[in-house]
C-alpha positions in Angstrom: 29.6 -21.4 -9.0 27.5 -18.4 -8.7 27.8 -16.2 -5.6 24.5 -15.1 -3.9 24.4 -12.0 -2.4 21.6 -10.2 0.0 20.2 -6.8 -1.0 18.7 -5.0 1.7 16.3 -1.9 1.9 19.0 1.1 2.2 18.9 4.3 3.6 16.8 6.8 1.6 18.0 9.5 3.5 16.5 12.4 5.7 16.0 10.1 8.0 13.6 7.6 7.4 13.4 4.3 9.2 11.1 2.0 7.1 9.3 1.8 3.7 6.4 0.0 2.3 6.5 -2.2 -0.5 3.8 -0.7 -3.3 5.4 -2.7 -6.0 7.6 -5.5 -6.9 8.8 -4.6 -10.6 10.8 -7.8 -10.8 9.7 -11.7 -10.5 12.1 -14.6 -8.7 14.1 -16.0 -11.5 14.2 -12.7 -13.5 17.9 -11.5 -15.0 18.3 -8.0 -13.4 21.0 -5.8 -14.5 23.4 -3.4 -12.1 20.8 -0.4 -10.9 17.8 -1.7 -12.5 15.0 -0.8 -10.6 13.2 -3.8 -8.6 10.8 -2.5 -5.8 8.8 0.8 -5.5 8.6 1.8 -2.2 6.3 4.4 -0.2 8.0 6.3 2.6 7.1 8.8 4.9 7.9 11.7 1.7 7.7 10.2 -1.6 7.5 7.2 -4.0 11.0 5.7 -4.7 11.9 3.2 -7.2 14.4 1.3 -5.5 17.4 -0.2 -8.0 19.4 -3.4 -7.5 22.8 -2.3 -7.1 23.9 -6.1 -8.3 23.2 -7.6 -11.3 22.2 -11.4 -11.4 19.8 -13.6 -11.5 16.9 -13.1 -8.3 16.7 -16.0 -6.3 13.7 -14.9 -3.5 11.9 -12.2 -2.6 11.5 -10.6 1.2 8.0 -8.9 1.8 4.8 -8.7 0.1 3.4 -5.6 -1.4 1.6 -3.7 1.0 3.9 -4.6 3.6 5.7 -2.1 5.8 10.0 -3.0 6.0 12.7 -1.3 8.2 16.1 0.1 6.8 18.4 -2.8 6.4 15.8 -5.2 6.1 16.0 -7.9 3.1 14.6 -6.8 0.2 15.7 -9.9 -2.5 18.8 -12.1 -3.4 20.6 -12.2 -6.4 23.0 -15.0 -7.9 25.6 -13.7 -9.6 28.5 -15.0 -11.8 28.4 -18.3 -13.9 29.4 -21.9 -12.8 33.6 -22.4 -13.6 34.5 -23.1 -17.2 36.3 -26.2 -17.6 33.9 -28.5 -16.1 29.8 -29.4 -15.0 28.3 -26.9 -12.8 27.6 -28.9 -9.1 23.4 -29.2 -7.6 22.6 -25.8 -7.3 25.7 -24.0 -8.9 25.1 -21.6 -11.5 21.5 -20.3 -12.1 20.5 -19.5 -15.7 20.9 -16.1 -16.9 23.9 -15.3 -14.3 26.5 -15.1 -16.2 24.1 -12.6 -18.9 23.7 -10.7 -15.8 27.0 -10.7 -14.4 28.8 -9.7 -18.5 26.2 -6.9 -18.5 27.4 -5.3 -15.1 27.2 -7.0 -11.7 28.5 -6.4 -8.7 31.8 -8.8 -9.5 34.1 -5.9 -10.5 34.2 -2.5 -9.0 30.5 -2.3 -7.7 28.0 0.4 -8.4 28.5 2.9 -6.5 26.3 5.0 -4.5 22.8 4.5 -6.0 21.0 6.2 -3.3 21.8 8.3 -0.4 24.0 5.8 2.0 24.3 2.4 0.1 26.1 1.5 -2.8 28.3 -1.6 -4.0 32.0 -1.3 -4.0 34.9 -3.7 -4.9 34.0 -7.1 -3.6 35.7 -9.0 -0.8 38.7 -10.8 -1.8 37.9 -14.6 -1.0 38.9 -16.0 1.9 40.5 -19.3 1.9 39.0 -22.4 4.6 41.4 -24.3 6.6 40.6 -27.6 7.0 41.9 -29.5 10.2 44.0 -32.1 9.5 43.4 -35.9 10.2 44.1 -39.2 10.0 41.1 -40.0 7.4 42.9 -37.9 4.5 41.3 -34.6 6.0 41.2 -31.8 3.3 41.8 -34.2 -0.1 39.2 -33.3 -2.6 36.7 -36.0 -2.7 37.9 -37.5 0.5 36.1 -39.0 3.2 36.6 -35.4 4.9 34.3 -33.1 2.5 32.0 -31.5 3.0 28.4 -33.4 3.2 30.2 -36.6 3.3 30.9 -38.0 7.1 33.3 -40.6 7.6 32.2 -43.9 8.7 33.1 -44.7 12.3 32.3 -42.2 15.4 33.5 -38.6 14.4 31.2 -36.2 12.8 31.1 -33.8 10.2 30.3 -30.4 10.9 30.4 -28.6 8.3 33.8 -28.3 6.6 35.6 -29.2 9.6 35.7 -33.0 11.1 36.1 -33.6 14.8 37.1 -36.6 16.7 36.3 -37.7 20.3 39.1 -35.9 21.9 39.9 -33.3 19.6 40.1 -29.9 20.0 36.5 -28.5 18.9 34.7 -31.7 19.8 31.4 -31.4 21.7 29.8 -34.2 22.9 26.0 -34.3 22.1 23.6 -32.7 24.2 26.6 -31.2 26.5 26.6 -27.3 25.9 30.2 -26.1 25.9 31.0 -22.5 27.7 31.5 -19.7 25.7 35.3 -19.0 25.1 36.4 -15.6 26.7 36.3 -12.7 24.4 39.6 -11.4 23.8 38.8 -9.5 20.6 36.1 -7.1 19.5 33.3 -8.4 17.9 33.7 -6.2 14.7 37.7 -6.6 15.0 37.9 -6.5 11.1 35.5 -4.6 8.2 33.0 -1.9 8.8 30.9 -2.0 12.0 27.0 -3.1 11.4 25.5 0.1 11.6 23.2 2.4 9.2 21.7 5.3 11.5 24.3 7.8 11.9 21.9 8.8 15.0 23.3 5.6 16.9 27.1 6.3 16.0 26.7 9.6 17.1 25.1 8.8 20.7 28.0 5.9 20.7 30.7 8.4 20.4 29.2 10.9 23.0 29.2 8.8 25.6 32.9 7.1 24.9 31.3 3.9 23.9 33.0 1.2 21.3 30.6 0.1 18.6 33.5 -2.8 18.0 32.2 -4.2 21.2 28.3 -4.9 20.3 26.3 -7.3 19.1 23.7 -5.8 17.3 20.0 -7.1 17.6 19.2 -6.4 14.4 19.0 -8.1 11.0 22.1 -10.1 10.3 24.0 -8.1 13.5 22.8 -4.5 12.3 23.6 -2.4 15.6 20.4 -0.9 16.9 19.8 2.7 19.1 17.9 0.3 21.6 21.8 -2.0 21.7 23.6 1.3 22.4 21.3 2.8 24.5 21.1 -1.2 26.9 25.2 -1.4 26.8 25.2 2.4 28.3 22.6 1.4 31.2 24.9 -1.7 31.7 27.6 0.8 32.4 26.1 2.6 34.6 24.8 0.1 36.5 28.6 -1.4 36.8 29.7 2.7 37.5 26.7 2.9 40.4 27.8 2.1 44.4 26.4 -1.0 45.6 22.7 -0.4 47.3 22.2 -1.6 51.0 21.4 -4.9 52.0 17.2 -4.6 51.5 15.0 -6.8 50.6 13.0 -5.1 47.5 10.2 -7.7 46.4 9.6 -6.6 42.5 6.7 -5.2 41.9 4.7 -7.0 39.0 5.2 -5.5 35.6 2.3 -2.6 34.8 0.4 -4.7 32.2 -0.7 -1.9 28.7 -4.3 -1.4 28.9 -5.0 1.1 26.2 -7.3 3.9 26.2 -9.1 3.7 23.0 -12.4 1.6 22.6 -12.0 -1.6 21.5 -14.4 -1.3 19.0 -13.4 0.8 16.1 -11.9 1.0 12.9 -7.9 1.1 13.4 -5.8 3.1 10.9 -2.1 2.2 11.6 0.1 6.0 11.8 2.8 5.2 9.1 3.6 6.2 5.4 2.9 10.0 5.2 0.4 10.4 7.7 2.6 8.7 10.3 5.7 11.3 9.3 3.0 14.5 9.4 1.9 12.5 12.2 5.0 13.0 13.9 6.0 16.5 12.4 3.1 18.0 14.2 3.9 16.4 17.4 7.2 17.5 17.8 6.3 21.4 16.4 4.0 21.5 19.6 6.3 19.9 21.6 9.5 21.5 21.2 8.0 25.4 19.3 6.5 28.2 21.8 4.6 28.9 19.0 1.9 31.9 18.8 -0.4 33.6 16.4 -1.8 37.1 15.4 -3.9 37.6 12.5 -5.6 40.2 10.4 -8.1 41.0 8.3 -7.1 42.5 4.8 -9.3 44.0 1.6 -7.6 42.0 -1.3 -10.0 43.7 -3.7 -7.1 45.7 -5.8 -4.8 42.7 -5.8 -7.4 40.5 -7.4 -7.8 43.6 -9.7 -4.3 43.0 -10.4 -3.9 39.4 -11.1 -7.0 40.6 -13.6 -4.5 42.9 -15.3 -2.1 40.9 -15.4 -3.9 37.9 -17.3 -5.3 40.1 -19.6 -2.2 41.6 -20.9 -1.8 37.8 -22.6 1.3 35.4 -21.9 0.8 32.6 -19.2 -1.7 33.2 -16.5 -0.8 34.0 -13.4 -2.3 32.2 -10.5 -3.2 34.0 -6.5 -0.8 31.6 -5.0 2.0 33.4 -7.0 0.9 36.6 -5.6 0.5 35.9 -2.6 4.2 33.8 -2.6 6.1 37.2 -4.1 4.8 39.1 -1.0 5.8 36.4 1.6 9.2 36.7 -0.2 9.1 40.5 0.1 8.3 40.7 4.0 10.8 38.3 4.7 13.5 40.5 3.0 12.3 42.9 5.0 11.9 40.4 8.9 14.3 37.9 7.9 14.4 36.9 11.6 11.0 34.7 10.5 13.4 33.4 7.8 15.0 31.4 10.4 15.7 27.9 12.6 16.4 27.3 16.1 19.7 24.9 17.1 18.2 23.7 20.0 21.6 22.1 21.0 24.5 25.0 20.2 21.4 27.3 22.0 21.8 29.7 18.8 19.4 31.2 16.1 20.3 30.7 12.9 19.2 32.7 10.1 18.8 31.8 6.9 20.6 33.6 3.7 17.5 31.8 0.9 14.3 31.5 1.0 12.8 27.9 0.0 9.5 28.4 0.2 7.0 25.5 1.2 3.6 25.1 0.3 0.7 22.7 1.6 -0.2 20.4 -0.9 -4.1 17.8 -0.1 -3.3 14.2 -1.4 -4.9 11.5 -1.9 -1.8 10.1 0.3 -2.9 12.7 2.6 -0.9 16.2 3.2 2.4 17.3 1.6 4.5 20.3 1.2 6.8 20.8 -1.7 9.7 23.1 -1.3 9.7 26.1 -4.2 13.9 26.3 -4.2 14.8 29.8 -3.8 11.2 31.1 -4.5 12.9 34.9 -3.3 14.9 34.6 -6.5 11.7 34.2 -9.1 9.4 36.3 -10.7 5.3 35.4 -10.3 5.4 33.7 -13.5 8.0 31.4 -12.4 6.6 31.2 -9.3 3.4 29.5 -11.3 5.1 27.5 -13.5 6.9 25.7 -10.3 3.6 25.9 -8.1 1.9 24.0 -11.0 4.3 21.7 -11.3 5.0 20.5 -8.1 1.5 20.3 -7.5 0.7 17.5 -10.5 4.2 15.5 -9.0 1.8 15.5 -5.2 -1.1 14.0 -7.0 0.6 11.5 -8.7 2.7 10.8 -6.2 5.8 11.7 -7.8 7.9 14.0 -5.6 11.2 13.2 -4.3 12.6 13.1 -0.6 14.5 16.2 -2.1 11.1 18.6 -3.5 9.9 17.8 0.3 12.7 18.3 2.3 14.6 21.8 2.8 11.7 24.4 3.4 12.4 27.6 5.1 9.2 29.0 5.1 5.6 27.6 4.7 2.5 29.6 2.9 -0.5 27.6 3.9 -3.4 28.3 1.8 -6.5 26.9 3.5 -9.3 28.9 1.8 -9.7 26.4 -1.2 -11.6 24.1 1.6 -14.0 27.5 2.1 -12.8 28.0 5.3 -11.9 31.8 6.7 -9.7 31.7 9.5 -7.1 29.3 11.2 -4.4 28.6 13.5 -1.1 27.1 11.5 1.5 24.6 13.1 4.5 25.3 12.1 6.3 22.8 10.0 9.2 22.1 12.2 12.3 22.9 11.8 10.6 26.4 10.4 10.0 29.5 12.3 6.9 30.2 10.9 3.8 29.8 8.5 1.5 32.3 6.9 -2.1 31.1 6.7 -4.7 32.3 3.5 -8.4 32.2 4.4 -11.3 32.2 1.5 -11.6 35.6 -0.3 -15.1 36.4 -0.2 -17.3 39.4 -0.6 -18.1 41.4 2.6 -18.7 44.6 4.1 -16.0 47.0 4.4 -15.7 50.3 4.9 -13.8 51.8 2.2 -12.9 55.7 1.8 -14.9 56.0 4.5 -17.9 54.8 3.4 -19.5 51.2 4.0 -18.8 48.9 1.0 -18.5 45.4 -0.3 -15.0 44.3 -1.1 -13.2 41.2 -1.2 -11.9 40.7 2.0 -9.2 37.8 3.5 -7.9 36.8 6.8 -4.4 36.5 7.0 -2.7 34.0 10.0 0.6 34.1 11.2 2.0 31.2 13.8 5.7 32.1 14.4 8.2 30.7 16.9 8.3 33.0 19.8 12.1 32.1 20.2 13.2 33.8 17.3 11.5 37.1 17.4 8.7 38.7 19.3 5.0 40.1 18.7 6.5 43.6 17.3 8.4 42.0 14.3 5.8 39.4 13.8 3.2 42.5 13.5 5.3 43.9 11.4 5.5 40.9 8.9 1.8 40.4 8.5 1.0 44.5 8.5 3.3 44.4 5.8 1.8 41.3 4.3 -2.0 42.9 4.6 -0.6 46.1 3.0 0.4 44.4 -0.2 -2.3 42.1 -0.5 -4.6 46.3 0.1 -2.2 48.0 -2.3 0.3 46.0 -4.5 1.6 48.7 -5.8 3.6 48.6 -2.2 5.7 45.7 -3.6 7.0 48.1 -6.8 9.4 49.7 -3.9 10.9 45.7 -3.2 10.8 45.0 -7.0 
């Protein structure tokens, strides 16, 4: 008889909470093979193809596209294995194309392993046998009067597998609602405790409490921050000394009254605008953030991206540039290389230099991480600029190319704008903003000229350093960008 197991929407990591369903890639009754693909999902930093990690036949689909799912939701079920040799399959035994499914690798052996970051299949449960109570009716002979489905005549019921008599242990009369036997056991006494967030574990083991002793709210049990969070109020409450005998008439609950207009068009905050959303949030909220700026004359470094394209080979774009001097001031104030550990109260400084880039989407804004972008030449630095800029387009990156940025270069001028004020792209320590390079008038060897000038912004944490080194980063910066023949000493 085929076995039907429940995939649900795992943990893609870094994390995220919930998904939305862009596309099913498989159809109820399809055969689906061990880590076939079968869902692409949008989350708050990248498409995801999601893959089965059993192989079967799919039974039912959970969600529509275009619908937004938590972690540990259900995604789809899957029958696997084939109905017993030997004899006729029962109603609803084997589905066609199980046992196909199940030869070419399901979940029936040794699993799949971890497919993506916090779920995976291993060996599966051995089978537990059910004891059926004995009685006087032939209770537990195959075919008897005791099977399941099949109620004896006379006035014991069936339930389920089990029968019960008037006066038998486990008989409840109907419409009488039997107390709750005392719990004697954890809840979770046996196999792994329902829960995905490593958040919740963690503020259940601060605080001394027993996951084994919840009942989670969620989907099928899953053990929620909101459970941990009630069972520690609970304790407390049990913990507090008993108030003084006073009357306290409950004041009515505070009903939500919201402060937008009610007319309007509504976009809901999820997908990546919810996650930048809530990136910007918490940089303001947690990041004594401040900004100095400076104007810079970047006529001889556009000279020398001139050169430099003229001398043949691959071209070599301004972002480059301007990426191989961010790299050389932070060699040079690595302190803006940094993060903060607001909970071990120490500044850490950080030995690469994974440089971070915003990127405008259709999806809205992104920034791809340039791994170790102090290690690569402006060539390389192109190639990888270029390339991570088609994957944001077509929507392409992974949670990995988004994730891990030490440093952000922000160049706004493409929108023709001169000036701004960057947030910092928490956990960071600072961002470098590029204005538009336009023509203007400068005074140049002392006498008034037009040269292509740029405003340069820096927003940097004021935890980690103070005005002196974060002048010195973008002086340094405006020098290079004046004279690149500066960076030859760094080179």
């Amino acid at each position: 008889m085929a076995q039907v197991l429940e995939f649900k929407l795992p943990d893609l990591g870094e994390g995220l909470t919930e998904a939305e369903i862009v596309r099913w890639l498989v159809q109820v009754g399809d055969v689906v093979a061990v880590d076939q693909p079968v869902v692409e999902v949008e989350t708050a930093k990248a498409m995801v193809e999601v893959p089965c990690p059993y192989g079967g036949v799919v039974t039912a689909r959970f969600g529509e596209e275009g619908e937004e799912l938590p972690v540990g939701a259900p995604l789809l079920t899957v029958a696997v294995g084939a109905p017993a040799s030997g004899g006729d399959a029962p109603a609803g035994g084997g589905l066609p194309g199980a046992e196909e499914a199940s030869r070419a690798g399901s979940g029936t052996t040794e699993g799949s392993g971890n497919v993506l970051v916090g779920y995976g299949t291993g060996a599966p449960p051995a089978r537990r046998r059910r004891v059926r109570a004995a009685g006087p009716l032939g209770a537990g002979t195959p075919g008897g009067p005791s099977a399941p489905g099949h109620p004896a005549p006379g006035s014991g019921r069936t339930h389920g597998a089990v029968r019960t008599e008037p006066g038998a242990v486990g008989f409840r009369e109907p419409g009488v609602v039997q107390p709750a036997p005392a719990r004697t056991a954890p809840l979770h006494a046996e196999g792994p405790v329902p829960v995905i967030s490593p958040l919740v574990r963690r503020l259940a083991r601060d605080n001394g409490l027993d996951l084994r002793e919840l009942h989670g709210s969620g989907p099928d049990g899953l053990i929620l921050r909101a459970d941990v969070e009630q069972a520690l109020r609970a304790a407390t409450a049990r913990q507090a000394p008993p108030a003084a005998d006073t009357p306290v008439r409950p004041s009515p609950a505070p009903s939500r009254v919201s402060s937008a207009p009610a007319d309007g068009v509504r976009t809901p905050l999820k997908g990546v605008r919810g996650a930048v959303a809530d990136k910007l949030s918490r940089s303001r909220r947690e990041i004594p953030d401040a900004t100095c700026w400076v104007d810079a004359d970047a006529t001889e470094l556009m000279r020398a991206r001139a050169a430099m394209n003229a001398a043949g080979g691959p071209k070599i774009s301004l972002l480059a540039l301007l990426a191989r001097i961010c790299t050389a001031a932070l060699a040079r104030f690595p302190e803006l290389n940094s993060t903060v550990d607001t909970e071990a109260r120490e500044i850490v400084r950080l030995d690469h230099v994974h440089l971070g880039f915003a990127a405008q989407t259709e999806r809205g804004l992104v920034v791809p991480v340039v791994r170790d972008a102090h290690a690569r030449d402006a060539e390389s630095l192109t190639a990888e600029f270029a390339r991570l800029t088609e994957a944001a387009r077509t929507g392409t990156l992974t949670p990995g190319e988004l994730t891990g940025g030490t440093f952000t270069l922000n160049n706004y001028g493409v929108f023709g704008v001169d000036g701004s004020t960057p947030i910092i792209n928490h956990p960071e320590a600072a961002m470098l903003g590029v204005g538009r390079i336009v023509p203007k008038p400068w005074v140049h060897e002392g006498e008034l000229a037009v040269r292509q000038v740029v405003q340069l912004s820096l927003t940097f944490d004021h935890r980690v350093c103070d005005g002196g080194t974060a002048g010195g980063f973008l002086r340094y910066v405006a020098d290079c960008v004046e004279q690149p023949a500066v960076l030859l000493r760094t080179l």
